[in-house]
C-alpha positions as CSV (number, residue, x, y, z in Angstrom):
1,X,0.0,0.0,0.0
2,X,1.1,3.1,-1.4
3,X,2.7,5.3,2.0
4,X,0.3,8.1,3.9
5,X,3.5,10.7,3.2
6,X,3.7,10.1,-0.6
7,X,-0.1,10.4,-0.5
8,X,-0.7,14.0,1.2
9,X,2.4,14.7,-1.0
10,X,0.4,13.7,-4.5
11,X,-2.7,15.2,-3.1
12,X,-1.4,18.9,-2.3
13,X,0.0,19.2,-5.8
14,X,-1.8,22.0,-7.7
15,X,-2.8,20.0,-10.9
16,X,-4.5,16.8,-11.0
17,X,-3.3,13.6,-10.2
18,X,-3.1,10.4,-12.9
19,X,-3.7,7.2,-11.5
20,X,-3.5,4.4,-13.1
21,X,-4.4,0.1,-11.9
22,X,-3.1,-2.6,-14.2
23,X,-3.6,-6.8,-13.3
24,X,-1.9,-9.7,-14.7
25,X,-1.9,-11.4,-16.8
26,X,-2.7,-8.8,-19.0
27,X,-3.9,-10.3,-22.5
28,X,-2.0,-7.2,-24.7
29,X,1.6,-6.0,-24.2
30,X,1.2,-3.2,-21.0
31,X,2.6,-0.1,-23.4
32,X,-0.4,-0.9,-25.8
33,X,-2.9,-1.5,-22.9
34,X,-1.5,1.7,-21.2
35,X,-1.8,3.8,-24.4
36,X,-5.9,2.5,-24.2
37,X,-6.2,3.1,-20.7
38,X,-4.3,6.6,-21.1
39,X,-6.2,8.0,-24.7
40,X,-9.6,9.4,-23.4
41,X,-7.2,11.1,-20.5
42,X,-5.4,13.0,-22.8
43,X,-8.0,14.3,-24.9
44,X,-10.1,15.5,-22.1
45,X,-7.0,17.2,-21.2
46,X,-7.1,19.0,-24.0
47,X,-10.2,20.7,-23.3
48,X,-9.0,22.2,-20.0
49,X,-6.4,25.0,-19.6
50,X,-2.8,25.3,-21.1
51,X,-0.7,24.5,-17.8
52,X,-3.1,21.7,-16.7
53,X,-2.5,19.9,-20.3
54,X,1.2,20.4,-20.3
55,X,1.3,18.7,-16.7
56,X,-1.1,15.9,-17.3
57,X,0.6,15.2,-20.9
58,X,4.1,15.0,-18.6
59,X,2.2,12.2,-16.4
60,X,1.0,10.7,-19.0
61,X,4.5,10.3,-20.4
62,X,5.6,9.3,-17.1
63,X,3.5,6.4,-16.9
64,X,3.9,5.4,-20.4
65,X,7.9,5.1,-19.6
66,X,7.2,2.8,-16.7
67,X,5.9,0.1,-19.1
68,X,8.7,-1.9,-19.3
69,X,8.5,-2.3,-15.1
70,X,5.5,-4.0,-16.3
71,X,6.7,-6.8,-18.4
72,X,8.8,-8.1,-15.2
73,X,6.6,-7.2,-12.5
74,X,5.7,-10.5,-10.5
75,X,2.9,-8.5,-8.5
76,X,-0.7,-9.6,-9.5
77,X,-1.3,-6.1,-9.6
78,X,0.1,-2.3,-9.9
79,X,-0.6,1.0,-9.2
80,X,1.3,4.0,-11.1
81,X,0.9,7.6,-9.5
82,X,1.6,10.5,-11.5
83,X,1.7,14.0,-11.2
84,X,3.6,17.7,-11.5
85,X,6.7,15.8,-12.2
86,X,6.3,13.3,-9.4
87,X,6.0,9.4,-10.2
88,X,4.8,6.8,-7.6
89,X,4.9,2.6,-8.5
90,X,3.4,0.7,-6.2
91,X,3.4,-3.5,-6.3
92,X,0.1,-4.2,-5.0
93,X,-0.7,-7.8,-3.1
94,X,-4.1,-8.3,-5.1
95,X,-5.7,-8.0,-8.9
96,X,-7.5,-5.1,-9.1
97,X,-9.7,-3.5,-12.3
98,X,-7.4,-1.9,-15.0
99,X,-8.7,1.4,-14.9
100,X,-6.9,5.3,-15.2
101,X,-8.6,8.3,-13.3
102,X,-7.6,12.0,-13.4
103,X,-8.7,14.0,-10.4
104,X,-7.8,16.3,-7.9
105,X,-6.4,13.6,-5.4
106,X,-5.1,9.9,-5.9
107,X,-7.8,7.2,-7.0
108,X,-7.7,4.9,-4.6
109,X,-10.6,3.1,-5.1
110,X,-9.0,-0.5,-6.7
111,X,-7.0,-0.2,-3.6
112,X,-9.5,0.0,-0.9
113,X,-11.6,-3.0,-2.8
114,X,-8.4,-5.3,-2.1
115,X,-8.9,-8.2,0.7
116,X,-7.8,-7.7,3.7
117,X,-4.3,-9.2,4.4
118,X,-4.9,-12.4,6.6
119,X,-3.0,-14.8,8.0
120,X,-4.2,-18.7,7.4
121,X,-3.0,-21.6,9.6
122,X,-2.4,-25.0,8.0
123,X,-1.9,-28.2,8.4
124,X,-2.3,-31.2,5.6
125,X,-2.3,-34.4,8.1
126,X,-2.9,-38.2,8.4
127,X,-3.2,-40.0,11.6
128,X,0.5,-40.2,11.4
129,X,2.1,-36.7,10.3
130,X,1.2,-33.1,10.1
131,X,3.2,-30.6,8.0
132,X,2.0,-27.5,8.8
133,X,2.3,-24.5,6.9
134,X,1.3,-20.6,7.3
135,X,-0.5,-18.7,4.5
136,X,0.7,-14.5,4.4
137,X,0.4,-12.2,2.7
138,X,0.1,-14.6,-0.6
139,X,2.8,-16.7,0.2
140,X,2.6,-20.2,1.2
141,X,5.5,-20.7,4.0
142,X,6.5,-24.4,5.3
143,X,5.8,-24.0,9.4
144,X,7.4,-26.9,10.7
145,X,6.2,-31.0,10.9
146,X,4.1,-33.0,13.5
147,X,4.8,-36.8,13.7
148,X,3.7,-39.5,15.2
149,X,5.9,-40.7,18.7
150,X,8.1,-43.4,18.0
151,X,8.2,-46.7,19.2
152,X,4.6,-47.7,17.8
153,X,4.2,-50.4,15.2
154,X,1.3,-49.4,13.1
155,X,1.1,-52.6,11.7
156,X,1.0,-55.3,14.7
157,X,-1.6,-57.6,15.1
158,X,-0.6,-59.9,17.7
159,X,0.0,-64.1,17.5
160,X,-2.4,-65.1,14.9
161,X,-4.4,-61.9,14.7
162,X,-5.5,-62.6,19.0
163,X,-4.3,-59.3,20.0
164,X,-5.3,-57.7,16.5
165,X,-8.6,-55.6,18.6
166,X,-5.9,-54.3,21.3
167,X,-3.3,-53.0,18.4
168,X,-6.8,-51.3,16.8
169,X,-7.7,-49.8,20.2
170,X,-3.9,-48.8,20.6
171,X,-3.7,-47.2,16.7
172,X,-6.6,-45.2,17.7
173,X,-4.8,-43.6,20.8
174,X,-2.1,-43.1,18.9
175,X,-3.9,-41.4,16.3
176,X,-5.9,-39.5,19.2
177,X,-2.3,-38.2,20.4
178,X,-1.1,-37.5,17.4
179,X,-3.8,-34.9,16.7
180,X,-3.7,-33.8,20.3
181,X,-0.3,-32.8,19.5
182,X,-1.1,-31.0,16.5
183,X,-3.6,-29.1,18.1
184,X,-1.5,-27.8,20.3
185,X,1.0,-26.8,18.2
186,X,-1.5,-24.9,16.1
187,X,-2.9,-22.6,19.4
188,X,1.1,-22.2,20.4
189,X,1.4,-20.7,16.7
190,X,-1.5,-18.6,17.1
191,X,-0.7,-17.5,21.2
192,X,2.4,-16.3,19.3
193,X,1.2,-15.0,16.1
194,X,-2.7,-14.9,15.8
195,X,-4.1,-16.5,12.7
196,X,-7.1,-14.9,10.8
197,X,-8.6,-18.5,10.0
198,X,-7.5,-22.1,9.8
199,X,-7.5,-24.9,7.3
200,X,-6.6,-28.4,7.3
201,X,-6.1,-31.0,4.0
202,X,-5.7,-34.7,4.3
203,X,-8.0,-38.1,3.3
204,X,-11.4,-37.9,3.4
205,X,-12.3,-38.4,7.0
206,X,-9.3,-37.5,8.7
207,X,-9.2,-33.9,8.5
208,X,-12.7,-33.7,10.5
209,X,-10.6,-36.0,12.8
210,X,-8.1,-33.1,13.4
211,X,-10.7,-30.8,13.4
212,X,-12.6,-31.8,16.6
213,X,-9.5,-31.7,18.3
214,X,-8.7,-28.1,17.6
215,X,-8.9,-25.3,20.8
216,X,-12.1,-23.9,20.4
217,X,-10.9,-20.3,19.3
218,X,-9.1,-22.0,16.4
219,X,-12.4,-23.9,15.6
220,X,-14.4,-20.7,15.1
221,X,-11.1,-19.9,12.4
222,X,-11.7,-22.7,10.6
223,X,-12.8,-21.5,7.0
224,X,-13.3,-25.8,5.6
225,X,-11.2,-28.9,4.8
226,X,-9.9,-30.2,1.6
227,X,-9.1,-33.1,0.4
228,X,-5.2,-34.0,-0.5
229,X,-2.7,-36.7,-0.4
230,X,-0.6,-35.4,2.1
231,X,2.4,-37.5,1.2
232,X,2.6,-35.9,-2.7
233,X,1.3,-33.0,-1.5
234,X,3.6,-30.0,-2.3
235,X,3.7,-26.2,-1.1
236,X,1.7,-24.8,-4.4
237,X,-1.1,-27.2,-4.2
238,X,-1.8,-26.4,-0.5
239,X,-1.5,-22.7,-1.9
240,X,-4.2,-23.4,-4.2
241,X,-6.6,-25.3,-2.4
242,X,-6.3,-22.8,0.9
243,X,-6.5,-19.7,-1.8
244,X,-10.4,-21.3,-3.0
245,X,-11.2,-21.4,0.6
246,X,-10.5,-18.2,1.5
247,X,-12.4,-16.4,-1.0
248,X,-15.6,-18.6,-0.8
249,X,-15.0,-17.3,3.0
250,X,-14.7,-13.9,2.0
251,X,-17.8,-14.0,-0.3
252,X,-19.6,-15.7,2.3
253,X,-18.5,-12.7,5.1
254,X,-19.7,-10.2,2.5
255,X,-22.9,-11.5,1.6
256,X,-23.8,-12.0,5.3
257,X,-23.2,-8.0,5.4
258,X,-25.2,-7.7,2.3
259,X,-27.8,-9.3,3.8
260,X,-27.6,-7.8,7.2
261,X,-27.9,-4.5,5.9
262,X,-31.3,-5.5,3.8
263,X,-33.0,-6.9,6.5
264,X,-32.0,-3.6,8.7
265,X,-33.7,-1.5,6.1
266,X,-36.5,-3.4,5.8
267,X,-37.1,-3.0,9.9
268,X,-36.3,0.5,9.5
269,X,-33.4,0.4,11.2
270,X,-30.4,3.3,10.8
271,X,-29.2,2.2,7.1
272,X,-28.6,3.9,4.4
273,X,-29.4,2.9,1.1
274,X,-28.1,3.7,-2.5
275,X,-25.5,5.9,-3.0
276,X,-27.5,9.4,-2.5
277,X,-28.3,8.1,0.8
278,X,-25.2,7.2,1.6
279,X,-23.3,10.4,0.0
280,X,-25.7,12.1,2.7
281,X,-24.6,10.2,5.5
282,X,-21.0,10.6,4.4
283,X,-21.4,14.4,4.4
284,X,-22.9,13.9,8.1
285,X,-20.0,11.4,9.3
286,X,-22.5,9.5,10.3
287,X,-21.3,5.5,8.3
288,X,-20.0,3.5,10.8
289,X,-20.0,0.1,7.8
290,X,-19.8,1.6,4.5
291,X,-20.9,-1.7,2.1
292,X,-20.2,-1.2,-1.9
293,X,-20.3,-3.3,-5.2
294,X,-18.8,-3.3,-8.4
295,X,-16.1,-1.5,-9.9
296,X,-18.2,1.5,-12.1
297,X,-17.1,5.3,-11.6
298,X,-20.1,7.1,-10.4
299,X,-19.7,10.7,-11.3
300,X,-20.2,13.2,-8.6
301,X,-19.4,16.7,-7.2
302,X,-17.2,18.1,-4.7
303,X,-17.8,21.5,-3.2
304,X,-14.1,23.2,-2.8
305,X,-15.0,25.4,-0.1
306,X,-16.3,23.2,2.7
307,X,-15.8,19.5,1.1
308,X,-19.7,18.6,0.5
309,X,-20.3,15.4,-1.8
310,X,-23.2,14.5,-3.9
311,X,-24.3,14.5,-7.2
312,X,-25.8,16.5,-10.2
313,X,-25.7,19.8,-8.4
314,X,-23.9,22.7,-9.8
315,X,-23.8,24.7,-6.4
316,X,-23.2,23.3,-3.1
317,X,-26.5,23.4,-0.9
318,X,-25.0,23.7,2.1
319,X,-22.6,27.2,1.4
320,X,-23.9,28.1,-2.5
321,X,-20.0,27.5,-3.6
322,X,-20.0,26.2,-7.6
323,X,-19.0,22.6,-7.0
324,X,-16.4,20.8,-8.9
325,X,-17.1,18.0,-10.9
326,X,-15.5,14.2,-9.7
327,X,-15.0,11.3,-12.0
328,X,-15.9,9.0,-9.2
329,X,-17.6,10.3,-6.1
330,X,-18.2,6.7,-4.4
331,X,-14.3,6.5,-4.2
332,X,-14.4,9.9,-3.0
333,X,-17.0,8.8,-0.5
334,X,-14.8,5.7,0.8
335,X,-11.7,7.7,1.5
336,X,-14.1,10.2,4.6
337,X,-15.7,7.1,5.3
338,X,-12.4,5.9,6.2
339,X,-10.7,8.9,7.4
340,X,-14.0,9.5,9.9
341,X,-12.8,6.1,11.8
342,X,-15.5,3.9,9.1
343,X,-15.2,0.9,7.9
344,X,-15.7,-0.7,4.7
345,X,-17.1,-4.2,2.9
346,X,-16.5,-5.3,-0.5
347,X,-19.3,-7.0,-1.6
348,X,-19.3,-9.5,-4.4
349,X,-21.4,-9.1,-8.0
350,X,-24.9,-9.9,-7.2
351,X,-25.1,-8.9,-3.9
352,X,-28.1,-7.6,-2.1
353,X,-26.3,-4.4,-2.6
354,X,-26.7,-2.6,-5.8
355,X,-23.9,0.3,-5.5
356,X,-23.6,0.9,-1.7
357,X,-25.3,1.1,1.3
358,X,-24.0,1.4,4.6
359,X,-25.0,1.2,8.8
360,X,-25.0,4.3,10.5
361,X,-24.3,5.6,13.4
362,X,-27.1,7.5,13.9
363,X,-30.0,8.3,11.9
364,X,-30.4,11.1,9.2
365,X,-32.4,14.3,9.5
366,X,-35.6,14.1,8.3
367,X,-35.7,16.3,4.4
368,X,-39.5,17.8,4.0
């Protein structure tokens, strides 16, 4: 995440600021791409006055000689900040929409819509071994190995098969042990280092065996199971199965909101609902959850002179200023949401939410 000081530096500059978000794999060389995202930029440039052109025409130049960072970058996604002669690249831990914005302050929409950085604990097991690994930040780090005591011979059945009930009854302590000892290595890791949630691969069967011995905090953590071999399994398949769980557990988080917030506006409770609504309660600091969808600019206005928000007026309604127009006034909203101690969802497409909608914390005035 781009740094708060590079930020409020981009932000006071006197001419607007290019932004620009780019994901991989991108399907045409970045320089073309960029030249696409960059074209209807320049010509409304054009329109505006002389010293405005010539500085976004030097950004846009700027970004365009950043391209071949592009072609090596390993990061799923970038950022490129650009303005008054200053040039900001960020490496960014998530895909985000390719999209390039001109406006008074950085666009830091795509940013904001990124998942929260978590931290997953797991552990692909048998009744025999664990190898447990930790999930951060994208990366998939080996954590250590959990194996059965020594001294035990899976395989003994006694003279004849006599005993072979006992050696069954003793394979089942040991397995009982073994995930005991698992378990407890798993709430050492996260007394020292607490996980966001927990997930464990293995045969059919056995990773529900692990599970019910699991401390109850780490239990509510647990986002599901998968199935693997954990003797072939390697470091990238574990990667891949935990990365499907976590975002069917992140969809599943942000529709609960969704529907939390439907039901709340049904009861009349303090929500607000579409993005007027919630531009008003923004204005009021009043969104304590700010909930949005999609990726679409929603043109707005900004008043210069005391910072109101909304849309389609041509003079502020609060101090009569001439407002200024804003290519995207939900990712304007987001950032006073955020800066008034707020918090914001994600939502998935086809969630209860259209554009945004949000819990306040108190309700709005009434408008005759």
């Amino acid at each position: 995440m781009i740094d708060a000081e590079t930020l409020d530096r981009l932000a006071e500059a006197d001419v607007p600021v290019l932004s620009v978000y780019l994901s991989r794999p991108m399907q045409v060389n970045p320089s073309a791409r960029l030249t696409d995202l960059l074209r209807p930029i320049r010509e409304a440039a054009a329109e505006g006055d002389h010293r405005e052109e010539k500085a976004v025409r030097q950004a846009v130049r700027s970004v365009l000689e950043l391209s071949w960072r592009l072609e090596t970058e390993p990061a799923p996604g970038v950022a490129i900040f650009a303005t008054d002669g200053e040039v900001s690249y960020e490496a960014l831990s998530g895909e985000v929409w390719d999209v390039a914005m001109l406006a008074d302050t950085p666009y830091l929409r795509p940013i904001r819509a990124l998942p929260e950085r978590t931290v997953t604990l797991v552990a692909t097991t048998d009744r025999r071994r664990a190898d447990i690994f930790v999930k951060r930040d994208g990366e998939m780090e080996p954590a250590g190995v959990v194996e059965e005591e020594t001294g035990h011979k899976a395989n003994y059945g006694g003279w004849k098969g006599l005993a072979e009930h006992g050696a069954r009854n003793a394979a089942e302590e040991m397995a009982r042990k073994h995930f005991d000892r698992v378990a407890e290595r798993f709430f050492e890791m996260h007394k020292n280092d607490p996980v966001t949630w927990v997930a464990i691969g293995g045969h059919q069967g056995q990773v529900e065996e692990l599970a019910g011995h699991l401390h109850p905090y780490l239990r509510e953590r647990m986002i599901g199971t998968f199935v693997i071999d954990p003797a072939t399994a390697t470091a990238h398949l574990v990667k891949e199965a935990v990365s499907t769980l976590e975002k069917a557990a992140r969809n599943r988080n942000s529709r609960a909101v969704a529907e939390q917030l439907a039901a709340g506006s049904e009861a009349g409770q303090t929500v607000a609902w579409g993005l007027d609504q919630v531009l008003a309660a923004t204005n009021l600091a009043a969104v304590d959850l700010l909930a949005g969808a999609g990726t679409q600019p929603e043109p707005g206005v900004v008043c210069p002179a005391c910072r109101w928000i909304g849309r389609g007026t041509k003079r502020c309604p609060v101090c009569g200023t001439e407002t200024r127009h804003h290519p995207d006034i939900a990712a304007e909203a987001i950032e006073r949401v955020i800066g008034s101690g707020g918090r914001l969802v994600n939502l998935p497409d086809g969630s209860a939410v259209d554009v945004a909608a949000a819990s306040l914390r108190f309700p709005l005035p009434v408008v005759d």
